[in-house]
C-alpha positions as CSV (number, residue, x, y, z in Angstrom):
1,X,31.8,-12.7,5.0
2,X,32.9,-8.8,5.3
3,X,32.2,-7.2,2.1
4,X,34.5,-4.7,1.7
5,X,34.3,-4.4,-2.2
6,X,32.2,-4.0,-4.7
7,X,31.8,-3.5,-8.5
8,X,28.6,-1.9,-9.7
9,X,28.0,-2.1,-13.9
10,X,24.0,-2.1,-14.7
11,X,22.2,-1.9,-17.4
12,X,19.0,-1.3,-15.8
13,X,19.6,1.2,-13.4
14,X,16.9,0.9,-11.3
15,X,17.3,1.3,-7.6
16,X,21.2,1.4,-8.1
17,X,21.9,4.7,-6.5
18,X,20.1,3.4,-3.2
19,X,22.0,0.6,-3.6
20,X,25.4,2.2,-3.8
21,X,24.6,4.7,-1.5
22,X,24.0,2.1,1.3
23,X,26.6,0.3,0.6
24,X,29.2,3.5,0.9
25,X,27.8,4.1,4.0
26,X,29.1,0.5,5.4
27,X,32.0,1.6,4.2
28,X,32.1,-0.6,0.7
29,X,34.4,0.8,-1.4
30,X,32.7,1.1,-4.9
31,X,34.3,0.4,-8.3
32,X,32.1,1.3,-11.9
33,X,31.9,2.0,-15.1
34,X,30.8,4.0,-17.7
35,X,27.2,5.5,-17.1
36,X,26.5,3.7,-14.0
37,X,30.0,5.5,-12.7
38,X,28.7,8.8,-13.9
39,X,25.1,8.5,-12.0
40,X,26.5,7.1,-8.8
41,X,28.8,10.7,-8.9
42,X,25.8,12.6,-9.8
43,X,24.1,11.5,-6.4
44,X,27.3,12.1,-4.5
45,X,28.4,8.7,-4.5
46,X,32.4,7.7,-4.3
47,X,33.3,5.7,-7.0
48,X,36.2,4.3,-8.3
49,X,36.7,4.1,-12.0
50,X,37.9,1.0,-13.0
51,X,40.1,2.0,-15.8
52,X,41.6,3.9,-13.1
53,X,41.9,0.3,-10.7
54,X,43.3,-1.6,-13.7
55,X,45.5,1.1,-15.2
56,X,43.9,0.2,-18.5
57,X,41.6,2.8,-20.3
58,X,38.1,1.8,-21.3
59,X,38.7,1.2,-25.5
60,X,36.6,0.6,-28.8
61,X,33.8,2.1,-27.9
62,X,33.4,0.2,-24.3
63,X,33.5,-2.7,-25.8
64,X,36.6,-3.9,-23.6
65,X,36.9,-2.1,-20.1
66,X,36.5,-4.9,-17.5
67,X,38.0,-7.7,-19.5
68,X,41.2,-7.5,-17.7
69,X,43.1,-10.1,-15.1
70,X,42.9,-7.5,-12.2
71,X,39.3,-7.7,-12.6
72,X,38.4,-11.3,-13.0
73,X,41.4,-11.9,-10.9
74,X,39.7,-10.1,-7.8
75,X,36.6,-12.2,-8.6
76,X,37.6,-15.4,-9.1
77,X,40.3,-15.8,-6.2
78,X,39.8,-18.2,-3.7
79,X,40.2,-16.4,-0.5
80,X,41.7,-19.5,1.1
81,X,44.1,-20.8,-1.4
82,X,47.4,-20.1,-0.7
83,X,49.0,-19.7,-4.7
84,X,46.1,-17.1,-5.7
85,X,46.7,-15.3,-2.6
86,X,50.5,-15.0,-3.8
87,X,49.4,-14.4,-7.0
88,X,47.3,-11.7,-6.4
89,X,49.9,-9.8,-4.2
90,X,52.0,-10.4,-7.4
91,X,50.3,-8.7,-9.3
92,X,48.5,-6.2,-7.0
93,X,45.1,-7.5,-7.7
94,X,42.7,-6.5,-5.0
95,X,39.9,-9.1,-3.7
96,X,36.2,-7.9,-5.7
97,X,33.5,-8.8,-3.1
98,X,30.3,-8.2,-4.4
99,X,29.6,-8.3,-8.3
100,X,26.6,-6.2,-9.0
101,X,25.9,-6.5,-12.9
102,X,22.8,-6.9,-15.1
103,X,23.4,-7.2,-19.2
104,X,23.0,-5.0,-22.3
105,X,19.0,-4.7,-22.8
106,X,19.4,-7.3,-26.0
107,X,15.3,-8.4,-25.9
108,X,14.1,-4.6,-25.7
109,X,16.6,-3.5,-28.3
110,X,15.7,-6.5,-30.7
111,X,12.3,-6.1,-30.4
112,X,12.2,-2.2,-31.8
113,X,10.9,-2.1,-35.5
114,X,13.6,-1.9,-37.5
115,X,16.5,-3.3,-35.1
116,X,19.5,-3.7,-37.8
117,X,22.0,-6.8,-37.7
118,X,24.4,-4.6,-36.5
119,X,22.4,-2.8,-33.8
120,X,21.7,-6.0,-32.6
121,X,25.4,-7.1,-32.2
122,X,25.8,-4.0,-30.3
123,X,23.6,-4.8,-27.6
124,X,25.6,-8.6,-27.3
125,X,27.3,-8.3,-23.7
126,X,30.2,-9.1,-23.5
127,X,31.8,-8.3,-20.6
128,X,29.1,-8.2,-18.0
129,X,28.0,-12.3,-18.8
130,X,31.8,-12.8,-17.9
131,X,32.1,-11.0,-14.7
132,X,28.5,-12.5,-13.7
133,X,29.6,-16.0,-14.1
134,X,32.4,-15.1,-12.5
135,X,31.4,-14.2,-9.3
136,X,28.8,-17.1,-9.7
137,X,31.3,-19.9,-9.7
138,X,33.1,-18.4,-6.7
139,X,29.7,-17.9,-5.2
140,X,31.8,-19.0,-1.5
141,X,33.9,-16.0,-1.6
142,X,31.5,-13.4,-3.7
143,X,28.3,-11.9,-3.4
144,X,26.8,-11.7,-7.0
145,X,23.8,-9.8,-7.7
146,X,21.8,-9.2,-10.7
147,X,18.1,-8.4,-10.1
148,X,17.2,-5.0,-8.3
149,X,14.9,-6.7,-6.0
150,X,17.6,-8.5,-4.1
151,X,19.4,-5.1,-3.1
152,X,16.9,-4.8,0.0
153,X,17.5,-8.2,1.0
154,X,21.6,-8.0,0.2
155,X,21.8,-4.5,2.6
156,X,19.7,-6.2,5.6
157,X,21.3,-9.1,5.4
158,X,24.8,-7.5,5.7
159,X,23.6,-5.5,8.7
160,X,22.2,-8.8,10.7
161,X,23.7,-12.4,10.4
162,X,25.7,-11.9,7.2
163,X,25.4,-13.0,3.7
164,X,25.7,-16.9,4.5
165,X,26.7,-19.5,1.4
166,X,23.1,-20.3,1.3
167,X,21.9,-17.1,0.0
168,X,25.3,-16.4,-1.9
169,X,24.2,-19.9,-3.5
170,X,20.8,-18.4,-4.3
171,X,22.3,-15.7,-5.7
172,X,23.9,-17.6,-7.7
173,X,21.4,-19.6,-9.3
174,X,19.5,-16.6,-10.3
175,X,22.7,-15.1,-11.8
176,X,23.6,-18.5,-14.1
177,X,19.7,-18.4,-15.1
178,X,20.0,-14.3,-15.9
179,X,23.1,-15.2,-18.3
180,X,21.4,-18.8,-20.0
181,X,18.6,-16.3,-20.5
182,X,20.6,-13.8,-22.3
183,X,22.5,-16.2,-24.1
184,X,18.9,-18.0,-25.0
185,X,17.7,-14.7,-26.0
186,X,20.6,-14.1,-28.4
187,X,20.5,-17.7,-30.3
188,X,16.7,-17.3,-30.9
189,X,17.3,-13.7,-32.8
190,X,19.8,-14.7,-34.7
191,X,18.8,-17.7,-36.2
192,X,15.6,-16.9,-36.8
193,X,17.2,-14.0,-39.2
194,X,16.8,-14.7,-43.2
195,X,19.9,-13.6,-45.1
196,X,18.5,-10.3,-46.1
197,X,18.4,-9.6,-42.3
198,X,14.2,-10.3,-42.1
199,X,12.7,-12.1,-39.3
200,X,11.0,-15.6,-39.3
201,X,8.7,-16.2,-36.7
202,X,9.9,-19.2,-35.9
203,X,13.7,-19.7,-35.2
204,X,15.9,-22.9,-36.2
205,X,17.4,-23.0,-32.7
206,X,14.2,-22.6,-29.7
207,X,15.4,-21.7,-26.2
208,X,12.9,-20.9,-23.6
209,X,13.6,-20.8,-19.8
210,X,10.8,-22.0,-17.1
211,X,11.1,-20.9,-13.5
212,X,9.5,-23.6,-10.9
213,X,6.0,-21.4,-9.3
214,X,5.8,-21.8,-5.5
215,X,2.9,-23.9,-6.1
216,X,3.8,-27.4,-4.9
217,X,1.8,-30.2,-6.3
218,X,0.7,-33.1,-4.7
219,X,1.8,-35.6,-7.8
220,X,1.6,-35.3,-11.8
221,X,-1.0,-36.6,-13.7
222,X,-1.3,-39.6,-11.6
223,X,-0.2,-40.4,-8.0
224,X,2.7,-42.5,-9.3
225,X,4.2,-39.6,-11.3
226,X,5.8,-36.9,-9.4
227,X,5.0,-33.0,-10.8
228,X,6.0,-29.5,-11.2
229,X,4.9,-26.4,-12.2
230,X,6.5,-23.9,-14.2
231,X,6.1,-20.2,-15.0
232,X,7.0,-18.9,-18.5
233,X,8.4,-15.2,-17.6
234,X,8.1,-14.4,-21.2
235,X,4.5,-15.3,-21.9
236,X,2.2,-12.6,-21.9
237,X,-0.8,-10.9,-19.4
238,X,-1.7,-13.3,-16.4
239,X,-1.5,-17.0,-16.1
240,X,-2.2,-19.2,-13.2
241,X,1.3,-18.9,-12.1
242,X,0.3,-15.0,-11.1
243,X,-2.9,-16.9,-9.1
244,X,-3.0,-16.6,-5.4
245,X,-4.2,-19.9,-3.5
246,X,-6.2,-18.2,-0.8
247,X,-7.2,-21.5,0.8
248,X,-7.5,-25.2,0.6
249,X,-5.3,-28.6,-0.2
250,X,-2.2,-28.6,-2.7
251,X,-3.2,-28.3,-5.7
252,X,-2.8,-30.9,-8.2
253,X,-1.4,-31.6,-11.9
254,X,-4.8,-31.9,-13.2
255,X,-6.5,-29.1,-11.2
256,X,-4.2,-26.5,-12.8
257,X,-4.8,-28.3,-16.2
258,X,-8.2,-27.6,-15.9
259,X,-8.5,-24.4,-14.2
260,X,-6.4,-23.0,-16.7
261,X,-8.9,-24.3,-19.7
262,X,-11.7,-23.0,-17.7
263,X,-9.9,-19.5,-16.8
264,X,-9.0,-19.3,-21.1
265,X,-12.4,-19.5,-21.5
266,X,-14.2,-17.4,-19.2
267,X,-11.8,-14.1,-20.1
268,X,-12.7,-14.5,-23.7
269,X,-15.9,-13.4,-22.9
270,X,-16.8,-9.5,-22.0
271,X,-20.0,-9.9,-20.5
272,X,-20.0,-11.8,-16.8
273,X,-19.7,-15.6,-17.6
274,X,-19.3,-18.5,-15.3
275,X,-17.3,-21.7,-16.7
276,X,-17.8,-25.0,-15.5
277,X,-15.1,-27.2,-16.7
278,X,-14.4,-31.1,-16.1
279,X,-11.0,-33.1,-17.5
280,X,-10.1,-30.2,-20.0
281,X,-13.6,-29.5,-21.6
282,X,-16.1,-26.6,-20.6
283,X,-19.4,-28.8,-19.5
284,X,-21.4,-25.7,-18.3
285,X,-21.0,-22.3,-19.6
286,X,-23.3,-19.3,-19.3
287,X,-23.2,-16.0,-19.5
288,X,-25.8,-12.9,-17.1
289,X,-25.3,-10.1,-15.5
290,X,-27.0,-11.7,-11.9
291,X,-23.7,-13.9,-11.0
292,X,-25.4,-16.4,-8.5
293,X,-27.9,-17.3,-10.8
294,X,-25.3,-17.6,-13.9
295,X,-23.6,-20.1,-12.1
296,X,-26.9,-21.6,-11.1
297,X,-27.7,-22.6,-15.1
298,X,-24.1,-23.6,-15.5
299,X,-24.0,-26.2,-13.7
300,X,-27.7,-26.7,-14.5
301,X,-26.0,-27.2,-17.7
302,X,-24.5,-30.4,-16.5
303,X,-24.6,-31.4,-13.2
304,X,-22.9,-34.8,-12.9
305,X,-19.7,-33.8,-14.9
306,X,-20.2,-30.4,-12.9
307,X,-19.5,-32.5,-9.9
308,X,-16.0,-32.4,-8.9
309,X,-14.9,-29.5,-11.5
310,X,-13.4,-26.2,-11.5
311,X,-15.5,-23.0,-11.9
312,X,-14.0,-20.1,-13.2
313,X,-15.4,-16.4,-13.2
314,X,-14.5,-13.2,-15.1
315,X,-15.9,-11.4,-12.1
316,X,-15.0,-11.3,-8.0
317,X,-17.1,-14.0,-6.8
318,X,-20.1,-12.9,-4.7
319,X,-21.4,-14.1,-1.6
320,X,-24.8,-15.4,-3.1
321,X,-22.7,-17.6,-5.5
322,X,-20.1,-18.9,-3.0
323,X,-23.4,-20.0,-1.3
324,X,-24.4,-22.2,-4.3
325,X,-20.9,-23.4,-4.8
326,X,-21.0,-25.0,-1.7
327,X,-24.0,-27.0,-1.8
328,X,-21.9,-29.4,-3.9
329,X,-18.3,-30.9,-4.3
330,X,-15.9,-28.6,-6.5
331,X,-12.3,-28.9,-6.3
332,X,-10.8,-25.2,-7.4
333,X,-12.8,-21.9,-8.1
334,X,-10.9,-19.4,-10.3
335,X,-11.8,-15.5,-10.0
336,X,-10.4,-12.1,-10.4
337,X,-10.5,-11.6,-7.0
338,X,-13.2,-12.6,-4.0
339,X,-15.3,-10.8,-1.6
340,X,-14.7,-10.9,2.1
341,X,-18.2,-12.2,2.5
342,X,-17.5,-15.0,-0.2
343,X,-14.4,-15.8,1.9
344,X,-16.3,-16.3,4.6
345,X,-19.3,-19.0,2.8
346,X,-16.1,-21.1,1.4
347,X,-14.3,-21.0,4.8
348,X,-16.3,-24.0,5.6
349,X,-14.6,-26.2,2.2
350,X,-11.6,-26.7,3.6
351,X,-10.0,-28.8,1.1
352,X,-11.7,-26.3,-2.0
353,X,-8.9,-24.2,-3.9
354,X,-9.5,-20.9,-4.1
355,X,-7.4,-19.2,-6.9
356,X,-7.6,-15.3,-7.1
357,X,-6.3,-13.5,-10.4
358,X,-4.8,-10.3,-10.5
359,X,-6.8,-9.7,-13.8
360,X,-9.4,-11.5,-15.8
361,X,-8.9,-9.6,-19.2
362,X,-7.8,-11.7,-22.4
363,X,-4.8,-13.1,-23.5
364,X,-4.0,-11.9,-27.0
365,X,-0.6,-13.2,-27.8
366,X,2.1,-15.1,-27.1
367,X,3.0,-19.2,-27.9
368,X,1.6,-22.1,-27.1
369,X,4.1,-25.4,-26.6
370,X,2.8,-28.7,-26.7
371,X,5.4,-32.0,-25.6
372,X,5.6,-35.0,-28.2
373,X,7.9,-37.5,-27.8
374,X,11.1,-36.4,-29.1
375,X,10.2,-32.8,-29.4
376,X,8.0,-30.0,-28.8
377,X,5.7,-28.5,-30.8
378,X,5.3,-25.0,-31.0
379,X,2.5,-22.2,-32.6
380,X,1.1,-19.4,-32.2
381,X,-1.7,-19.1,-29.2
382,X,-5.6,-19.0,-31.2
383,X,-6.5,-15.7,-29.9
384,X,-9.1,-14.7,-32.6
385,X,-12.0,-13.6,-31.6
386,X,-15.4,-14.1,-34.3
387,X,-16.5,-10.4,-36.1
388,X,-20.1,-11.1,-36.6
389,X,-19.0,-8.7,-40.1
390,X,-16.4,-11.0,-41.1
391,X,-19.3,-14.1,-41.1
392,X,-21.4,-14.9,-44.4
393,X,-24.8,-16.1,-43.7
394,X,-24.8,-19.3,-46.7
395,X,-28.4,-20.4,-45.9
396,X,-31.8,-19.2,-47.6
397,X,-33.0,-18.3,-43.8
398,X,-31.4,-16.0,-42.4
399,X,-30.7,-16.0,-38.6
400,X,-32.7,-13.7,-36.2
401,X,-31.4,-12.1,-34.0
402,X,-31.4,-14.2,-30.8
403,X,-30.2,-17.1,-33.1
404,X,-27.0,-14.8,-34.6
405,X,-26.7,-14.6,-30.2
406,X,-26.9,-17.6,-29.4
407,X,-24.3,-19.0,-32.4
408,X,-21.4,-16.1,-31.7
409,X,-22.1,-17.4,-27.8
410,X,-21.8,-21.2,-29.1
411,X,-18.5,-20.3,-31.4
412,X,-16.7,-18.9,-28.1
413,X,-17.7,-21.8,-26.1
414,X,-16.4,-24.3,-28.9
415,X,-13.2,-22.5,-29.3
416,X,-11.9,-24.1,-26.4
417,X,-13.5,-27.7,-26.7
418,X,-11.3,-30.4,-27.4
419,X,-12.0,-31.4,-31.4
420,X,-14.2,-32.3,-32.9
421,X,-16.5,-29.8,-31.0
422,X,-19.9,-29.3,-31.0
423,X,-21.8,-27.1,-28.7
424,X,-25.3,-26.5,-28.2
425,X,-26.5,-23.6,-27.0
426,X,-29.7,-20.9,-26.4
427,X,-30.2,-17.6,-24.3
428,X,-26.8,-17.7,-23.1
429,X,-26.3,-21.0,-21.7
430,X,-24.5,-24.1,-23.0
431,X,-27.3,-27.2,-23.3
432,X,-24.7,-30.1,-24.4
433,X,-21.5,-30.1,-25.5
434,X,-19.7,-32.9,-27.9
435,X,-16.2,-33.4,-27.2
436,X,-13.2,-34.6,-28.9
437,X,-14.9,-37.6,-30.7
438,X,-13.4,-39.1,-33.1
439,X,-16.3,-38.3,-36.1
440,X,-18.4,-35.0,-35.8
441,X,-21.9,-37.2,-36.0
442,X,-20.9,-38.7,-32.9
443,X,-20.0,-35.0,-31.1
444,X,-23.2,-34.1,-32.3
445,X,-25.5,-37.2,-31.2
446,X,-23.7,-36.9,-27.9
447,X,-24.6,-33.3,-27.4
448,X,-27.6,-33.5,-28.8
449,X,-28.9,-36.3,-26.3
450,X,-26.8,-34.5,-23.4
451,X,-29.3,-31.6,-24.2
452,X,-32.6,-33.2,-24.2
453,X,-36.0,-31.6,-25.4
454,X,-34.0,-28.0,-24.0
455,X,-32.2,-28.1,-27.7
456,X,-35.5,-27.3,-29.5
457,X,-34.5,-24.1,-30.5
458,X,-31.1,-23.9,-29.9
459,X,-28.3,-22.8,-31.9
460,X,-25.2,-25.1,-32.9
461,X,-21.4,-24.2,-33.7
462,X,-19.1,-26.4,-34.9
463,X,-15.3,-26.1,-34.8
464,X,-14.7,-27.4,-38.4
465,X,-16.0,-27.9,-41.4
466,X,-19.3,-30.5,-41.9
467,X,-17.3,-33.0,-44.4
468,X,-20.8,-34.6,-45.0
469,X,-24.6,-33.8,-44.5
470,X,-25.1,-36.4,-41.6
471,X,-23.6,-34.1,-38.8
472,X,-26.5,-31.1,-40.1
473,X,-29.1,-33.9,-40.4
474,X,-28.5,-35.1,-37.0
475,X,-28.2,-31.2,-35.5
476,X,-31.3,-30.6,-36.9
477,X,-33.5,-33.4,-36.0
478,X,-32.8,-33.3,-32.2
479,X,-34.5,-29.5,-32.5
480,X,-31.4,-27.2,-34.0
481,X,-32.2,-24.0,-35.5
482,X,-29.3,-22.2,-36.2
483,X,-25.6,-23.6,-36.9
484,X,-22.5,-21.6,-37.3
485,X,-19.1,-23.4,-39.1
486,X,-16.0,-22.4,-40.9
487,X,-17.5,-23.4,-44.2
488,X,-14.4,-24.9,-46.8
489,X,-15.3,-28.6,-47.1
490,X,-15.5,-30.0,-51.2
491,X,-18.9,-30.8,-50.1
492,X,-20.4,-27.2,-48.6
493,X,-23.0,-27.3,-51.1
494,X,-24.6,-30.4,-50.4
495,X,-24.6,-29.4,-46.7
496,X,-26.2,-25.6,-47.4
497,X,-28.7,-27.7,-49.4
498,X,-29.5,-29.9,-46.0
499,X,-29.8,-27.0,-44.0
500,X,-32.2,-25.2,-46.2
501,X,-34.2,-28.9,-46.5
502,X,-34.7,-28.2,-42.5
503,X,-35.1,-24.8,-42.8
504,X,-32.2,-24.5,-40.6
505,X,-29.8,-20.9,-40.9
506,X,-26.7,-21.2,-41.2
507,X,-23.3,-19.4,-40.9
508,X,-19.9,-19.2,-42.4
509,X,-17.4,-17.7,-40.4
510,X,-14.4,-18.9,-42.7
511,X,-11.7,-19.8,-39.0
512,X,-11.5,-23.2,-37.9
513,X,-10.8,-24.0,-33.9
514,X,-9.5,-27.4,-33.6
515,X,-8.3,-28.0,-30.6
516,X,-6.4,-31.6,-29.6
């Protein structure tokens, strides 16, 4: 197809006036409005107003300037039906080739403090959602474009084999998915507004769009199940979906499961940590500034579930590690990036993942979605972080200081263990780890004989609340010293009073972590 035509209306202006300007010189002749009309003539660009094309002036306040038959008309013609050919030699409607439109900033505007009702309404296209769809559903005829990072790709391909119906199709995806977007946006705001104009968090109508990642997976959860992966643009800092796969076999349903509970883990620590993690749950974490040998006393930690996990690092991964790494089976390693000499160690696993991050730092926001049958279930992502201020020491010991160490090291780790969590730990290194038992006595006793005699010593958080003694009796008699809770259960007192029978110190931190 010849473009020959085009209508340029953004929002977000960037890259337009390239855009226009190569298009002018292929001889496109250019029709605008409003500001984007006005920048394209500050560059030098001809335009064509489109008041003047439609012989209709732009009125209340812009809100109606391309809602008009000569517009929508030039669109939405079928260039090989006979009746809208008449019709639009009828009427003296010209044919509108390319559609070049991007919507009123609704989410930036919204999100400013203060954003009134009617502000809001303000910043509802109108006009621009119509024009896009437009030119979507007559995708054969019309070129529609609505992200600046296609007008590269739209200029080349009009200078070698043409804009074909496959990538006028493609187009046209992105464009229906820009406008459900919007409209998404637009239905959240509003009805999470209370009548005196305040904001829930929460709103009564929840729209979220997910964009399938170029990572194909081999199958879902099981080989029988077929799988996807999708990316959340909204979501906040850097999720898997940002990861580069630098080398080895698709990845899997479960392997991104996991790396991304080992990858949550390992950022929310400062320090250099290595994270072992197996079906969900850390099994070896430590922390150390020598990286080989951090990784060497995580999965010291734990060797057999270490076997076949993913390893996640909140440093580049070093050549002395990647030597480790390979002595045994892992199926993905997770880092903010790898050296060329690491690269060269793993080159030999050919079927080992290697993910690279752009960043390793934290993620502090944002929502967390979880699928139940007949709905979803939505809350806030548990981004606190433990102030060793905010904690009360409840116990007539209290801690030293390598205990408070080991217990603020021990709260992180059981943070993101599945509930109820328990998680021993000493001189930066998990020794067992109790996972999502269904009584804290047994998380405990599973730990505690996971860690051997290496517990004598150790310190012990626990996501929750002790409901009962038993869970500090049996903490304390495999060799505990220290144990750091969230305190609130009708019975604290009797447990304070078992850990000062033991002689055991013990910390209130007053958050809970449970994680399911």
């Amino acid at each position: 197809m010849k473009i020959q035509r085009a209508l340029l209306s953004v929002s977000d202006k960037t890259g337009i006036e390239s855009f226009a300007k190569a298009l002018a010189e292929r001889g496109v002749e250019i029709l605008s409005t409003g500001g984007t009309a006005r920048l394209l003539r500050k560059h030098g660009i001809p335009v064509r107003e489109v008041s003047d094309y439609t012989g209709f002036p732009e009125i209340m306040d812009g809100r109606v300037k391309t809602l008009n038959p000569k517009i929508h008309g030039g669109i939405l013609a079928r260039r090989d039906n006979a009746e809208d050919s008449a019709a639009m030699q009828a009427h003296g409607i010209e044919p509108i080739d390319l559609v070049c439109v991007n919507l009123y900033p609704f989410r930036e505007a919204v999100a400013k403090a203060g954003c009134t009702i009617d502000e809001a309404i303000e910043n509802i296209d109108i006009g621009g959602p119509c024009m896009v769809r437009a030119a979507a559903k007559n995708h054969r005829f019309v070129v529609v474009v609505v992200d600046p990072a296609d007008y590269t790709m739209v200029i080349n391909a009009m200078d070698q084999d043409g804009l074909d119906e496959g990538k006028r199709r493609a187009l046209a995806v992105k464009a229906f998915a820009h406008t459900a977007a919007y409209d998404g946006a637009i239905a959240n705001h509003f009805s999470s507004l209370n009548a005196d104009g305040t904001k829930r968090t929460f709103p009564d109508i929840f729209t979220r769009q997910f964009i399938k990642t170029r990572h194909a997976l081999r199958y879902g959860e099981n080989p029988h199940q077929e799988g996807a992966f999708y990316a959340d643009p909204e979501d906040v800092g850097v999720s898997l979906a940002d990861c580069e796969i630098l080398q080895g076999k698709a990845i899997s349903y479960n392997n991104i499961a996991d790396a991304d509970a080992a990858f949550a883990l390992v950022r929310d620590f400062s320090e250099p940590a290595v994270v072992i993690v197996k079906h969900a749950n850390p099994c070896g974490v430590a922390i150390g500034e020598d990286q080989a040998q951090t990784y060497a006393r995580a999965r010291a930690a734990d060797p057999v579930s270490a076997f076949g996990g993913i390893a996640a690092f909140n440093r580049p991964l070093e050549a002395d590690t990647a030597k480790l790494i390979a002595e045994t089976f892992m199926e993905v390693i997770i880092a903010p990036g790898f050296s060329a000499a690491a690269r060269d160690v793993l080159a030999a696993k050919k079927n080992l993942r290697l993910l690279a991050a752009p960043s390793s730092e934290p993620v502090r926001g944002g929502l967390e979605f979880k699928r139940v049958n007949g709905g979803l279930l939505v809350q806030q992502r548990d981004a606190h972080l433990l102030d060793r201020n905010a904690c009360k020491v409840v116990s007539e010991r209290a801690p030293s200081e390598q205990e408070w160490q080991d217990m603020l090291f021990a709260w992180t780790v059981a943070k993101h263990v599945k509930s109820n969590a328990i998680v021993f730990a000493k001189d930066g290194v998990t020794l067992g780890v109790g996972a999502g038992q269904m009584n804290r006595v047994n998380s405990t006793r599973i730990a505690a004989q996971h860690g051997g005699e290496a517990i004598q010593g150790s310190a012990v958080a626990s996501d929750a609340f002790f409901p009962f003694r038993d869970g500090v009796d049996a903490l304390a008699e495999a060799g505990a010293t220290a144990v750091i809770q969230p305190g609130g259960s009708i019975r604290d007192e009797e447990v304070i009073a078992a850990a000062n029978e033991h002689g055991l110190a013990m910390i209130f931190t007053g958050i809970r972590h449970f994680r399911h």
